[in-house]
C-alpha angles and dihedrals in degrees: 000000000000084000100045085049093051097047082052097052093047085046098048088050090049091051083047095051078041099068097030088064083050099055081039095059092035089059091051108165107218116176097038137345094249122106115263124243123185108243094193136240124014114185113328145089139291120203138218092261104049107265125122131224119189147062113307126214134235120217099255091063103265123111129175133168121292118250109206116057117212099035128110124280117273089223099122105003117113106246131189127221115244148174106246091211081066098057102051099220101139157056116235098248094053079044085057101045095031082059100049089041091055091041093047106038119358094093094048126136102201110092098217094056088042090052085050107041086055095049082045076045087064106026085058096046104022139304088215093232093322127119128234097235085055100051087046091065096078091070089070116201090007088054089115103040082047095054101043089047094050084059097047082052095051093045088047086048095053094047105046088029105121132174100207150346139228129201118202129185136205131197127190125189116206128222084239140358124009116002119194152245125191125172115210117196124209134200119212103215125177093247084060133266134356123191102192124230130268115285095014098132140356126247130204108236131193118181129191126210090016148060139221123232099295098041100262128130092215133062149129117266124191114236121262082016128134103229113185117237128180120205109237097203112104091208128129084249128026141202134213133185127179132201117207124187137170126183137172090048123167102228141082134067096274106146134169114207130174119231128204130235092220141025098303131100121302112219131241093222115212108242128181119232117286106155114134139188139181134198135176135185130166127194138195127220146164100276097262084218113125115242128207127210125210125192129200108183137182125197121245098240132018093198131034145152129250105287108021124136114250122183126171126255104224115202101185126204141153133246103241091200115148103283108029132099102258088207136060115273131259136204136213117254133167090258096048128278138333142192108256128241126252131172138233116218112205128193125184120203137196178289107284123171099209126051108280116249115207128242148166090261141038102253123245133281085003117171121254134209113179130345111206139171141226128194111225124188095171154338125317140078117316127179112217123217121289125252127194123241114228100190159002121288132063133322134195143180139214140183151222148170116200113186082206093085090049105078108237093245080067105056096281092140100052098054112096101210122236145194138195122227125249129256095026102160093225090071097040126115143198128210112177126198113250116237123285119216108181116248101237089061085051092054096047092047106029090220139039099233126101136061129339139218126204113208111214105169123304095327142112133213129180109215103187097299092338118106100212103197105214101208133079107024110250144084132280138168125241118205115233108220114250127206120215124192123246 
């Protein structure tokens, strides 16, 4: 028993805590931590009869429109500032409408708007049994304009309440140059969402791993507006993230609202806009730098004989110049990224009777042999496709990348072209004419090996055993004479 009492009585002082904490949060002093007096009257109008119309003053200097119509004036009575989300007052449409009406005219100045924001006041939260027209009256000869304002209020109200607001942020990434980032901003009405128009407010915006226009990482973007960015990193692949904030909106259902200690009027405080919202996003992309290959070759034999099989040893790199990607590029797939494709052209020229002299170009009208292709994804060594040589004299190759056979999709539009000069020695090559015996001397003596005469006009010389004939210049082969055994 003693222990069933005693878990009732620490449950019932939890419950209690519990709703003191409540009232307590419910009474959340916002501006400051003293006790609230009203003050009295702010702009309006006082009747013949005694009754006010307008908006009333706390002590501290704000004022703002009563809420509950009927009871007795706030002037005098000790109030406390609270959220009015705490209270529950309200449905979220009069939230919506009782916020935009404190934001937009409960610190006014002028008495006619004061006399009809607090008849939109109760209109909005309640007239306690009385009627519009009669409330109006108190505003003497500027009953009707007052009227007729406090509905336009309500209907304008209705329509701009919001509850809350949303910020969202995109960011593209382009294949080259700029990419971009753009913040929409969205109000939650009751009717339903808003996205507000283009240029309707400015966000704050901090990007990482890129730059805006003038090469800061800060600036002010409209609203619903493309704002070029371009990623700083100088990696085959970037990324770039954006933070987005807005403060001071005007939008939401924030109110203040004092409320009294005792039966009077709580107040409807004016309060600026101080709705916020955030928003980030981040994005990765192929860098949108341009790269540029370059290509040293050597080909694969300085000398060869009619016929042989030659092919081009590729060594691939890239330029590293200011501006340019110092890596390979990458494109986007669905499984991450990969190097992009590029193609060697090689042409192999030849022959050329004469040595080959290196230039810029390739000349004019020269012969070809073969034109063949490598695919290249990256840096390192390649070997291209062998050609056959036909004859003797000398070869040579060149070489060429052209971004026009890689569809743009696939990095097309990054690759700088390039092309080797022509005539480099290492991608000479030789091919010599074998030698030539005629074909008389063959018959007579059935091989071409033995001793040989050079004629040189009309003369003879004996070299050792060998008959050397002086007369016309050339070559021609003396038998030895040979003994055979019976």
């Amino acid at each position: 028993m003693t222990h069933r009492i005693s878990t009732f009585v620490t449950a019932f002082a939890l419950a209690g805590l519990a709703v003191f904490l409540g009232i307590l949060q419910a009474l959340v002093i916002a501006p400051d931590a003293r006790a609230l007096t009203g003050a009295g009257h702010g702009p309006g109008y006082l009747s013949s009869d005694g009754w006010w119309l307008g908006t009333y003053r706390m002590d501290d200097g704000r004022q703002g429109f009563c809420l509950n119509a009927g009871k007795p004036s706030p002037t005098g009575h000790g109030l406390d500032y609270a959220e009015a989300s705490a209270l529950g007052w309200y449905t979220p449409q009069q939230a919506a409408s009782l916020a935009y009406i404190s934001r937009s005219w409960a610190g006014t100045g002028d008495q006619l708007t004061a006399a009809a924001g607090q008849i939109a006041t109760w209109l909005v939260a309640g007239l306690n049994g009385h009627s519009p027209e009669e409330v109006a009256a108190r505003a003497g000869a500027d009953a009707g304009r007052v009227l007729a304002r406090a509905h336009e209020m309500v209907d304008e109200a209705a329509r701009r309440g919001s509850n809350a607001v949303r910020a969202d942020t995109v960011i593209e990434l382009a294949e080259t140059g700029p990419g971009r980032v753009r913040v929409e901003l969205t109000v939650m009405r009751p009717s339903g969402s808003d996205l507000i128009a283009p240029g309707g407010h400015l966000a704050r915006v901090t990007l990482a791993g890129a730059s805006f226009g003038d090469g800061s990482t800060t600036a002010e973007v409209p609203t619903g507006t493309d704002v070029e960015i371009m990623p700083t990193a100088t990696d085959a692949s970037v990324t770039v993230s954006a933070h987005a904030e807005f403060s001071a909106l005007p939008y939401g259902d924030r109110m203040l609202v004092a409320v009294p200690h005792d039966d009077a009027q709580a107040v409807l405080i004016a309060v600026p806009a101080t709705a916020e919202a955030h928003a980030e996003a981040s994005a990765t992309g192929p860098s949108p730098l341009p790269f540029q290959p370059v290509v040293a070759t050597v080909t694969s034999t300085a000398v060869a004989a009619p016929g042989a099989a030659v092919h081009d040893r590729l060594t691939v790199t890239v330029d590293t110049e200011d501006g340019l990607l110092p890596s390979w590029g990458v494109r986007a797939t669905d499984d991450g990224f990969e190097p992009v494709d590029a193609t060697v052209e090689s042409t192999l020229h030849g022959p050329f009777d004469d040595p080959i002299v290196e230039s810029a170009a390739v000349p004019e009208g020269s012969p070809v042999v073969c034109v063949v292709e490598t695919a290249v994804n990256g840096t390192g060594e390649y070997e291209t496709p062998e050609c056959t040589l036909p004859a003797a004299g000398y070869y040579v190759w060149t070489e060429r990348i052209d971004p026009a056979a890689v569809e743009p999709d696939a990095g097309g539009e990054r690759i700088r072209p390039w092309q080797s000069a022509f005539g480099i020695a290492s991608e000479i090559t030789l091919v010599a004419a074998p030698a030539q015996t005629p074909p008389a001397q063959l018959a007579a003596t059935g091989d071409d090996s033995g001793p040989r005469a050079l004629a040189l006009a009309g003369s003879l010389v004996v070299v050792g055993c060998t008959i050397v004939a002086i007369g016309h210049i050339g070559m021609r082969r003396v038998r030895r004479p040979t003994h055979r055994r019976a």
